[in-house]
C-alpha positions in Angstrom: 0.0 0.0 0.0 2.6 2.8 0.6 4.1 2.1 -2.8 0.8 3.1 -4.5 1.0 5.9 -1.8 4.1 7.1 -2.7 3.7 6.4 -6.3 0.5 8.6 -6.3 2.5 11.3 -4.1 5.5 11.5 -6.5 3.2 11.6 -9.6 1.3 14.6 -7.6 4.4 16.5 -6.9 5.8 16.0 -10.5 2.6 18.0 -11.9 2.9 20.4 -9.5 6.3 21.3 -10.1 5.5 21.3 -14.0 3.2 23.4 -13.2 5.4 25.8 -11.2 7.6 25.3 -14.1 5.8 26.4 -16.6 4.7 30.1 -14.8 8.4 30.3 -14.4 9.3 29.7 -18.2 6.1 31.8 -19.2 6.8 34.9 -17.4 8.0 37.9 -19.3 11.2 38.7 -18.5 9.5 42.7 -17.8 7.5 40.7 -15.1 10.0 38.6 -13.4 10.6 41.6 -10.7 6.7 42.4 -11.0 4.9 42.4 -7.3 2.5 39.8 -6.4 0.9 40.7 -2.9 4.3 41.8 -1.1 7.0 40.1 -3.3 8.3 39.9 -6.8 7.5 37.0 -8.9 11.1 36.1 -8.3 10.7 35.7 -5.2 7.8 33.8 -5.1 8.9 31.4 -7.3 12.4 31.2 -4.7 10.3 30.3 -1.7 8.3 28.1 -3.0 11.4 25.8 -4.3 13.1 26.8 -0.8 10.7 25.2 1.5 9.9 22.2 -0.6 13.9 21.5 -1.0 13.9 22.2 3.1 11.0 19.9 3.9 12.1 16.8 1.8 14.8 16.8 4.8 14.3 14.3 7.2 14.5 17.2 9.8 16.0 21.0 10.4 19.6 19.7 10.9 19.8 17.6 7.9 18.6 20.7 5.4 22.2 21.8 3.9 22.2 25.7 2.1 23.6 25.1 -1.4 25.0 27.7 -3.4 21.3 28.3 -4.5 20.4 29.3 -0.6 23.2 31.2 -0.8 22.7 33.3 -4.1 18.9 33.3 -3.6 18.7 33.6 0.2 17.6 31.4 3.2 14.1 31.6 3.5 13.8 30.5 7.3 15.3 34.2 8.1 11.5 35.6 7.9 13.0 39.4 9.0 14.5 40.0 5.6 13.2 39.3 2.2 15.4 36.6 -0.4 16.8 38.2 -3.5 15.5 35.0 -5.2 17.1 33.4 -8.2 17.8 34.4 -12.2 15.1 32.7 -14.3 17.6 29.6 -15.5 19.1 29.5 -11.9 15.4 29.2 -10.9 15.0 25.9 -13.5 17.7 25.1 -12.9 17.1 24.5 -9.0 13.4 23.2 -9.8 15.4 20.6 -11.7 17.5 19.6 -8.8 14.3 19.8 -6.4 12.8 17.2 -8.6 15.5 14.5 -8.8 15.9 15.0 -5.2 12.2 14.4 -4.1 11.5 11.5 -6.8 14.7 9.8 -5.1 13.3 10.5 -1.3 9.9 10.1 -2.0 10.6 6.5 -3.5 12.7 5.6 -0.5 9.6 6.3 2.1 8.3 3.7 4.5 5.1 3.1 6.0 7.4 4.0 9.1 9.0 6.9 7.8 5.6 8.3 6.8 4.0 7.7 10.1 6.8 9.3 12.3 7.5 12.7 12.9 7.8 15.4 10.2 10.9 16.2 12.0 10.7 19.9 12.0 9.2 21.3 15.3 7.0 24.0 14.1 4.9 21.4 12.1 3.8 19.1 14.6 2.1 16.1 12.0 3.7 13.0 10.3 6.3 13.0 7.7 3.2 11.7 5.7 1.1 14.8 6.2 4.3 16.9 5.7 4.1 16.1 1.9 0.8 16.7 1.7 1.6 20.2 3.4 4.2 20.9 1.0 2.2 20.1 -2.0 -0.4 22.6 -0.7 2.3 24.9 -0.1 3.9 24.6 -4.0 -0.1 24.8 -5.4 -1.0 27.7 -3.1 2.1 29.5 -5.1 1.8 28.3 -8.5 -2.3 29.3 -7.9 -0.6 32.9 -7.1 1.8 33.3 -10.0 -0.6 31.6 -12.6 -3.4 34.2 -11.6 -0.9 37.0 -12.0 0.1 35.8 -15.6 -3.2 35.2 -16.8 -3.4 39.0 -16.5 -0.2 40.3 -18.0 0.3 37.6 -21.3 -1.5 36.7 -23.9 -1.1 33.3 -24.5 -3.0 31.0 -22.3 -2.0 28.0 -23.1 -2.5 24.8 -21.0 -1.9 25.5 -16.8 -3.3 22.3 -15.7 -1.1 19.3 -15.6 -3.4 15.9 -14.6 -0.1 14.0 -12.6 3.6 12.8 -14.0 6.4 15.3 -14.7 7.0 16.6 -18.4 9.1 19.2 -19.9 6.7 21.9 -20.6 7.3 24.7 -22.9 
């Protein structure tokens, strides 16, 4: 049962990040700075990568800053804003944040997914953890897609059903 589980959960978060993806390569590069509520597109699109990366940790400790955290900012120092990451350093980081959850997600147990998140301000199982990061990368693609649908003309497809594809 927690294969088709994590199956299912991998499949989810492969669409979602195609999704997140695809606002990224869609934005004009006159909007990538635009505000959405009380950051830039940029940053949005940062955060969102940051806490999913951070979360597919097995706890705080194990998170390490790459030299994305370090050009884009770490997200967990709430008092000051990220500078977020260049368009291709953005993909490029969505990339990485893909191979790593497919390879951690696949590696789940029923016992892994029933213990702790392992992060102290999120007090659920490591199961519900993914389902809170999903949320999290769908309430921000929900944000950046809206904005988009304003400022471009063409629409194209948002919605991806499940799986991971190169969108365009």
């Amino acid at each position: 049962m927690v294969k088709v589980f994590t199956r299912a959960l991998i499949s989810q978060f492969e669409a979602a990040l195609c999704m997140l993806q695809e606002c990224i390569k869609k934005c004009p590069p006159e909007h990538w700075e635009s505000k959405i509520a009380n950051d830039s597109f940029r940053q949005i699109a940062y955060h969102t990568l940051f806490f999913f990366d951070l979360y597919l940790s097995q706890n705080e400790g194990d998170f390490r800053l790459l030299d994305y955290h370090l050009e884009g900012g770490d997200e967990r120092a709430s008092y000051e804003p990220s500078k977020g990451l260049s368009r291709e350093a953005t993909l490029a980081y969505l990339a990485d944040c893909h191979d790593k959850a497919v390879s951690i997600l696949a590696d789940e147990t029923i016992e892994t997914l029933d213990g702790e998140s392992g992060f102290s301000r999120l007090p659920f199982s490591r199961g519900e953890l993914h389902l809170h990061s999903l949320r999290h990368i769908q309430h921000h693609v929900g944000q950046l897609s809206a904005f988009l649908r304003k400022v471009i003309e063409d629409q194209g497809s948002w919605w991806v059903r499940d799986g991971w594809r190169d969108c365009h």
